[in-house]
C-alpha positions in Angstrom: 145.0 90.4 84.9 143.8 94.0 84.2 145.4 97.0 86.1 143.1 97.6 89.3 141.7 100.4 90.9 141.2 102.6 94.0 138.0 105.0 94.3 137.8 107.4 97.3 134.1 108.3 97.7 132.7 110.8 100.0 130.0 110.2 102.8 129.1 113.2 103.4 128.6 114.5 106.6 125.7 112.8 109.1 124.5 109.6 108.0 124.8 107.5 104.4 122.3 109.5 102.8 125.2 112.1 102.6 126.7 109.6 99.5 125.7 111.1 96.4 124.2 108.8 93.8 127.3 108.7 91.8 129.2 107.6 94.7 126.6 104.6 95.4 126.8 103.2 91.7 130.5 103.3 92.2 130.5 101.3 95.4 127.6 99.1 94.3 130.3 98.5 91.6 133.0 97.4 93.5 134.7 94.2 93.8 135.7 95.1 97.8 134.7 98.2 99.8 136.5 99.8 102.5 134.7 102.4 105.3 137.3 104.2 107.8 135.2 106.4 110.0 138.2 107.9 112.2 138.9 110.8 110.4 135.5 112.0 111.0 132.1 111.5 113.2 129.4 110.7 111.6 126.6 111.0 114.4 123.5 109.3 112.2 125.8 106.6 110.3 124.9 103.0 110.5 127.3 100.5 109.1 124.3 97.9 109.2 122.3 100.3 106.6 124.8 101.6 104.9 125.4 97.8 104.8 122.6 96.8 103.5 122.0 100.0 100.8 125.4 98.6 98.8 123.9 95.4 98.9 127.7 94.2 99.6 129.8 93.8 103.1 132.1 96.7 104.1 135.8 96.0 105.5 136.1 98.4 108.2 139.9 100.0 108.3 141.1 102.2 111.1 144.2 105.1 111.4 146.8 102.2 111.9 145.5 100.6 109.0 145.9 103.7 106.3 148.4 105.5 108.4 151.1 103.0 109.8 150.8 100.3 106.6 150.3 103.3 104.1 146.9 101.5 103.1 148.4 98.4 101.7 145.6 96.1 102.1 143.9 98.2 100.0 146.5 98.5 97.4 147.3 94.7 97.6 143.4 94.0 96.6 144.1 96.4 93.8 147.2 95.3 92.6 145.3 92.0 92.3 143.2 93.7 89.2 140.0 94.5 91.6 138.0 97.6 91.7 138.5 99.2 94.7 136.5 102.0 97.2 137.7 103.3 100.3 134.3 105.1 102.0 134.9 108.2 103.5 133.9 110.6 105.9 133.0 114.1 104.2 134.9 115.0 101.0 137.6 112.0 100.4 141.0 114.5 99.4 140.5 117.0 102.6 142.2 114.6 104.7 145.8 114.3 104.2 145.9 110.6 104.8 143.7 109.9 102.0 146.4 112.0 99.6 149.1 110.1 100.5 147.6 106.9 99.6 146.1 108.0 96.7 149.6 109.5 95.9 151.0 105.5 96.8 148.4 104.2 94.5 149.4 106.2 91.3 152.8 105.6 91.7 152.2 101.8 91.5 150.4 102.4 88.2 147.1 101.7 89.9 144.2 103.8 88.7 142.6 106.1 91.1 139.7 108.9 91.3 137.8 110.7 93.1 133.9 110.9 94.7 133.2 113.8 95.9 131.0 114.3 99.0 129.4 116.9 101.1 132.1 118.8 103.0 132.4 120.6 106.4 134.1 123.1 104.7 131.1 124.0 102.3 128.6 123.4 104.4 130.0 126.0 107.3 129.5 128.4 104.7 126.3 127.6 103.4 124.9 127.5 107.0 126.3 130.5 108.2 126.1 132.9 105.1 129.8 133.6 105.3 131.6 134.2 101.9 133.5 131.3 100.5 136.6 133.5 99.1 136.8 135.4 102.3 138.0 132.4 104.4 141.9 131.8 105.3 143.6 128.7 106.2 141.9 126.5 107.8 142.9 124.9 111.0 142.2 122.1 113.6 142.2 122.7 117.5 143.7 119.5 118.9 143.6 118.7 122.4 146.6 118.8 124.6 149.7 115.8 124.4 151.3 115.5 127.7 150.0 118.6 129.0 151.1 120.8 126.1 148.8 123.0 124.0 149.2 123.4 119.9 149.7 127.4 119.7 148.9 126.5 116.1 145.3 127.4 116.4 145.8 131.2 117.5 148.7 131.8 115.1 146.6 130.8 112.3 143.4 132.7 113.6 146.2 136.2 113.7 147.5 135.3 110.3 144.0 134.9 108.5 142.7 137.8 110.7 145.9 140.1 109.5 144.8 139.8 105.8 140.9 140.4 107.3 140.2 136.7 106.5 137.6 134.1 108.3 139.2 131.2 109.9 137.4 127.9 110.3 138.6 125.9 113.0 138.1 122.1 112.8 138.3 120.2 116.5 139.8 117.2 117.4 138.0 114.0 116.7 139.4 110.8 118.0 137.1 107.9 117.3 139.3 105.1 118.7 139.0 106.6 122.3 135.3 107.9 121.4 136.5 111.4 122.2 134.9 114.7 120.4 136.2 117.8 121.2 133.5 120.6 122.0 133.3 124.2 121.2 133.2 124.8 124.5 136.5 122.5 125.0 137.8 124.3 122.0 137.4 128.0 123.0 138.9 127.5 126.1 141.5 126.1 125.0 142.1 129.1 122.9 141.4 131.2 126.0 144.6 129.4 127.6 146.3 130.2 124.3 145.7 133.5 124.7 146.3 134.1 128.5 150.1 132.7 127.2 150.7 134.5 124.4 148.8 137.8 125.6 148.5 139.2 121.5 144.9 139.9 121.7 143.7 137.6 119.1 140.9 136.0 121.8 139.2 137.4 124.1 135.8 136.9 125.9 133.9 139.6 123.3 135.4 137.8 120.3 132.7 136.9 118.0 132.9 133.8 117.3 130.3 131.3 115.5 129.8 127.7 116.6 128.2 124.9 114.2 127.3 121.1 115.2 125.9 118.5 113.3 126.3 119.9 109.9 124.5 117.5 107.2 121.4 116.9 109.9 118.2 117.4 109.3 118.4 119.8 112.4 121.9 121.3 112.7 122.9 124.0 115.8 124.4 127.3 114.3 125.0 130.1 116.7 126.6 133.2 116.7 127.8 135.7 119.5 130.8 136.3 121.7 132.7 133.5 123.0 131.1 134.4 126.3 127.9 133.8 125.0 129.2 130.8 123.2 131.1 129.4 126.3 127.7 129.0 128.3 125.4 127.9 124.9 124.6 124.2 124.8 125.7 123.0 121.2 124.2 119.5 122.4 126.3 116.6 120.9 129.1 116.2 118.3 130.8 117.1 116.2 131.4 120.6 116.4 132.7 122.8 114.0 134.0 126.7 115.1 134.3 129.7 113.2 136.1 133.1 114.5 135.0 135.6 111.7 137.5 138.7 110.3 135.4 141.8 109.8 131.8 141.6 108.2 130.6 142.6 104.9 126.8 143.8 105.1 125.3 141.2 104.1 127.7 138.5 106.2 126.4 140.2 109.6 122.8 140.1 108.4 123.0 136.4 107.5 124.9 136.2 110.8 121.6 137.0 112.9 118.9 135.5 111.0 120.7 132.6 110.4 122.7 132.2 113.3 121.1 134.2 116.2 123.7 137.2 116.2 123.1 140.0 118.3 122.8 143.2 116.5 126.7 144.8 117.0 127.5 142.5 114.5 126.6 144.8 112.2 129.6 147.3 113.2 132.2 145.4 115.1 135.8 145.0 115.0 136.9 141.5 115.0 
């Protein structure tokens, strides 16, 4: 029996037309194919097509699944000598779960590699104009456990911020329960954040830029203070939020033809 093997390939970000072409001949390929769809939303996605496109049956696998048993049906399958693919959400290696079984996989002499797929991550900058190399570390606004609020969130947004940096802020996505957090959830939550921690990081004048449904054919991108953004209707998920560091020229004018900025922009303070 030959050594198996385990492919992560990315989805992209909206429906399965996000999978590039060399991720389809790879699942078309495959002896069994995985989908987990918890680590992400994917608004436009339809198993049935998606389905039907690989010409094949997909074995869906949720968080207990990859978390909790480390991913061992997959491995098991490949330990067996069989090709393979675990579907993804987005790009494959931006969530940590995927790492660690890819990580597993290796170190049981499986063979693994990667598809890559359209990411949130690339595609906030390509929709609002914001420079790549000028964003931080990215974070993710979670909602509260047990009445407690992360103050991860606004620590992260002062640290990039300090070094003049863009933060992108991913928001909490929690498939099983069919929960999305909003950036109107999101930046009042931060609000709270900052009402408790009183550093002047947030405030109602912050600018702040608001994406949702990145990878549509008709994604929302809007930009102004989180005032403006607090009462704007994003319409569904998901929802991605940005809190820029100062602007370079061209980053404020991209701002408001791309995004609907008003004019200050142009000579702000963050």
């Amino acid at each position: 029996m030959g050594v198996g093997s385990i492919a992560f390939v990315g989805l992209g970000l909206h429906d399965e037309r996000g999978l590039t072409l060399r991720g389809l001949e790879v699942a078309r390929g495959a002896d069994v194919v995985f989908v987990e769809l918890y680590t992400s939303y994917m608004p436009g996605l339809s198993l049935e097509r998606l389905q039907a496109l690989l010409g094949k049956p997909l074995r869906l696998v949720d968080r207990r699944v990859l978390e909790e048993q480390e991913g061992d049906p997959l491995i098991q399958e490949a330990l067996r000598g069989r090709k393979v693919v675990l579907l993804v959400p987005g790009d494959p290696m931006v969530a940590t779960t995927h790492v660690s079984l890819r990580l597993r996989a290796e170190k049981m002499g499986l063979r693994t590699f990667v598809v890559h797929g359209p990411s949130i991550i690339s595609a906030v900058v390509g929709l609002t104009g914001l420079q790549s190399y000028r964003f931080g570390r990215t974070v993710t606004i979670t909602y509260p456990e047990g009445g407690l609020i992360s103050e991860t969130p606004y620590r992260v947004v002062a640290e990039n911020r300090g070094r003049d940096l863009h933060t992108l802020c991913l928001l909490d996505a929690r498939a099983e329960e069919n929960r999305f957090m909003s950036i109107k959830e999101a930046l009042e939550i931060m609000l709270e954040l900052e009402e408790r921690l009183k550093e002047g990081i947030i405030g109602l004048g912050t600018l702040a830029v608001g994406v949702a449904r990145a990878g549509s054919e008709e994604p929302v991108v809007k930009a102004g203070s989180v005032e403006d953004l607090l009462a704007y209707d994003f319409g569904p998920p998901p929802h991605t939020l940005v809190f820029p560091a100062r602007l370079h020229f061209m980053e404020a004018e991209a701002l408001k033809v791309l995004a609907g900025a008003p004019d200050w922009v142009s000579d702000r303070e963050p």
